[in-house]
C-alpha positions in Angstrom: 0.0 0.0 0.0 1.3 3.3 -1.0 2.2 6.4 1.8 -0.7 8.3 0.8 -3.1 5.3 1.6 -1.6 4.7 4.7 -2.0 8.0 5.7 -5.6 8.1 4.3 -6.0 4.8 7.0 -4.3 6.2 9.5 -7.8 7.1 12.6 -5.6 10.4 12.8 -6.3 11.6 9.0 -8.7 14.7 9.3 -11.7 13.7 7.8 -11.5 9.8 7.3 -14.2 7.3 7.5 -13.2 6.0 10.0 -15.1 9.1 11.9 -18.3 7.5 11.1 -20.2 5.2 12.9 -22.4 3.7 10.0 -25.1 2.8 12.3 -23.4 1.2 14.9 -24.9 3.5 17.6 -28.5 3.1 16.6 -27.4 -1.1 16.4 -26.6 -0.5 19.9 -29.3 1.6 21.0 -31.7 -0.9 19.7 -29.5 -4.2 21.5 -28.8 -5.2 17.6 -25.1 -5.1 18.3 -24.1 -6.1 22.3 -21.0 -7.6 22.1 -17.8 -9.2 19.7 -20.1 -11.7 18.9 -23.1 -9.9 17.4 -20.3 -6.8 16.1 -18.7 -9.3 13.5 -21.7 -9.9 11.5 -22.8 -5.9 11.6 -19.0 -5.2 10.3 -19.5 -8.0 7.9 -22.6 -6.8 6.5 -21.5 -3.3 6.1 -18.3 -4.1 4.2 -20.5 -6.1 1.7 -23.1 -3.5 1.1 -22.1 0.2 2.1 -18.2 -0.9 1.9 -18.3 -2.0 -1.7 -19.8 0.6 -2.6 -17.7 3.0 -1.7 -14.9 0.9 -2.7 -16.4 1.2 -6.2 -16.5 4.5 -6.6 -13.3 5.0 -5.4 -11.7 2.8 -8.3 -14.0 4.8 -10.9 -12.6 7.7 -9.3 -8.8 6.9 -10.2 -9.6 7.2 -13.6 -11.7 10.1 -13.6 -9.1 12.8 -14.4 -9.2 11.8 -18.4 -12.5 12.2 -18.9 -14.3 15.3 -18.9 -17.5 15.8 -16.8 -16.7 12.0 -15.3 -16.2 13.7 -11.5 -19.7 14.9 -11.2 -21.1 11.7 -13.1 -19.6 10.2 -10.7 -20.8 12.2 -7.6 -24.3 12.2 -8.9 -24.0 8.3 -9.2 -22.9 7.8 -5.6 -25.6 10.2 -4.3 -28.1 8.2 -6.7 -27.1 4.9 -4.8 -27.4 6.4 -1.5 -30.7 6.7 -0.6 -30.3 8.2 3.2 -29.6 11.7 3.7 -27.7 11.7 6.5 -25.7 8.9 5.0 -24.9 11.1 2.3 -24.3 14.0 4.0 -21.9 12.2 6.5 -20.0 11.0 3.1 -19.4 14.4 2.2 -18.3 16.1 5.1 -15.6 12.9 5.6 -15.1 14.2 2.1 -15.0 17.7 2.6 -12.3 17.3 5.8 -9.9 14.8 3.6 -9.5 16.8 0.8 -9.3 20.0 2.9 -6.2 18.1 4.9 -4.9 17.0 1.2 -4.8 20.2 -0.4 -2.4 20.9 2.1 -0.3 17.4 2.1 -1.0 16.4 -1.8 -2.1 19.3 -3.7 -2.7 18.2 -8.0 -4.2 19.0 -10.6 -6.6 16.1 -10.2 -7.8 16.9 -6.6 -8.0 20.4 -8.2 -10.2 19.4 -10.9 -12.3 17.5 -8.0 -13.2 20.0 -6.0 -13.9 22.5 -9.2 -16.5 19.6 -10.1 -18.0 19.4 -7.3 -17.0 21.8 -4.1 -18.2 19.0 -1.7 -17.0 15.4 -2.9 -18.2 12.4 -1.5 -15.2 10.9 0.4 -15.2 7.6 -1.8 -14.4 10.0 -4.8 -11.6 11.6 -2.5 -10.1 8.8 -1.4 -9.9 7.4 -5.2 -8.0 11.0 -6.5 -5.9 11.0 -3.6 -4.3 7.3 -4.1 -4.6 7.1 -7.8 -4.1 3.0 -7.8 -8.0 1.7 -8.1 -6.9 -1.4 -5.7 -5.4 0.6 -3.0 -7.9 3.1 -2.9 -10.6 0.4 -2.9 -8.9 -1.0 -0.1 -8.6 1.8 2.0 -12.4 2.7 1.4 -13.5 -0.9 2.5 -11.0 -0.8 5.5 -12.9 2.6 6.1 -16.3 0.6 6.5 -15.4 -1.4 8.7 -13.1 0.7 11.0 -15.7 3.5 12.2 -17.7 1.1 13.3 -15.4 -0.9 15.2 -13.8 1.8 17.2 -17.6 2.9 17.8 -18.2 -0.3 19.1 -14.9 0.0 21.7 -16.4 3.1 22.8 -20.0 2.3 23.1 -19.9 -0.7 24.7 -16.7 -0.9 26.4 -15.2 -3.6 24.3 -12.0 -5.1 24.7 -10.0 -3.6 21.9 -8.0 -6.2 21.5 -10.9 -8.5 21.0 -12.2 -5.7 18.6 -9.1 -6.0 16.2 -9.4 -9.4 16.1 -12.8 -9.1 14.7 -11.3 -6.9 12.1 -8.1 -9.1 11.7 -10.5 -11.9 10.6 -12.0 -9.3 7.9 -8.8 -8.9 6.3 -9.7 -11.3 3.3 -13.3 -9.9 2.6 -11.9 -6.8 2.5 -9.4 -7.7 -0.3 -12.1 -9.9 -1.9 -14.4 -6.2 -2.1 -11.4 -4.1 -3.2 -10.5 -6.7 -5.8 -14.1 -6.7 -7.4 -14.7 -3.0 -6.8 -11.0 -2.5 -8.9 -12.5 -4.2 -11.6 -14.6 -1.7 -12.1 -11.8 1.2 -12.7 -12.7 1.8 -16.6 -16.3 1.3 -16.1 -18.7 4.5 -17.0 -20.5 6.0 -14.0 -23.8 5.0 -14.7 -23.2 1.2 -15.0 -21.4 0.8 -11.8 -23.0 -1.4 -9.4 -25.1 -0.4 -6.3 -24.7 -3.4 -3.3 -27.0 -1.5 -0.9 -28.4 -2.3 2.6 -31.8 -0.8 3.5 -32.0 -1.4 7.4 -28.4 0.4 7.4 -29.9 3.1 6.0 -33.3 2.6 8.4 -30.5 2.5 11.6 -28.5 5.8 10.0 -31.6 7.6 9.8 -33.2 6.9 13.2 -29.9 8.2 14.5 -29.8 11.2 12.6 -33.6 11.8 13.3 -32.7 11.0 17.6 -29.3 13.2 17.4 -31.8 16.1 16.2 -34.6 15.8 18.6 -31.8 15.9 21.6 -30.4 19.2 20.3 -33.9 20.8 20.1 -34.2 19.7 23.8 -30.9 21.4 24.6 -31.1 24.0 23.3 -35.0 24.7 24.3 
């Protein structure tokens, strides 16, 4: 994997998924997710679904610089195949923080041409300018969906981290088996890119955005 991927999967990146819970706090407000157990099947299904995705777009997005117009084809795909708002807005303000940190670290012509496309990239998109190799940046988006969650999961329910990691550790070949697939997609044209999808992620991301609001009306009322 390349310095600027590591970097990218490194919790300390501004802006990086792995800020986002991806419904792992709702999961564990409703009792969905309680322990190691009941965690590696959330992480599991959220790498297949929201993961490759992601991972997807982030291939297409290595090849993007070539072809005119294909940066805002492919933001409008990725908000086309992401049918929760506050999925999508989470996606873009990951996006917005990495490429703010990158235009310090890796300023180009293509993360240029990005952000002239569209001012608030999903981070998928991001991730796939920043690394330029459509494995590695499908990797690093994959690693992404899995990640957030975990460390949510450490925090919210007090997990062992060790015992976290491992859960991840044993993810290691799904997540190459998504970037792999996704990185076959590098040439394809926006529209015809795949859309895995996972309605009660969705469901569980916008109960938690809908509960997050109703608290700060009640603070600040």
């Amino acid at each position: 994997m390349n310095l600027v991927a590591l970097m990218l999967a490194d919790s300390r990146f501004p802006g990086g998924g792995h800020a986002h819970s991806g419904g792992l706090e709702e999961a564990v407000a409703r009792r969905l997710v309680t322990d190691e157990g009941t965690l590696a099947p959330f992480l599991l299904g959220r790498l297949r679904t929201a993961g490759a995705l992601g991972a997807v777009f982030a291939a297409a997005a290595t090849r993007a610089a070539d072809a005119p117009g294909r940066y805002a084809e492919l933001d409008a795909e990725l908000d086309a195949r992401t049918p929760s708002p506050a999925q999508r807005a989470a996606s873009r303000a990951q996006g917005r923080g990495a490429a703010r940190a990158a235009r310090r670290a890796w300023p180009s012509p293509a993360l240029a041409g990005l952000l002239r496309a569209t001012p608030r990239p999903h981070h998928p998109i991001v991730v796939g300018v920043l690394v330029g190799d459509p494995f590695e940046a499908a990797q690093t988006v994959a690693y992404h969906a899995v990640t957030g969650p975990a460390t949510g999961a450490v925090r919210l329910l007090g997990l062992d981290p060790f015992g976290v990691n491992a859960v991840l550790a044993r993810l290691a070949d799904e997540i190459d088996a998504v970037a792999r697939a996704a990185a076959d997609h590098a040439g394809t044209a926006p529209v015809d890119l795949p859309a895995p999808a996972s309605p009660g992620l969705d469901l569980l991301a916008e109960a938690h955005d809908r509960h997050h609001r109703e608290e700060v009306r009640l603070f600040v009322s």
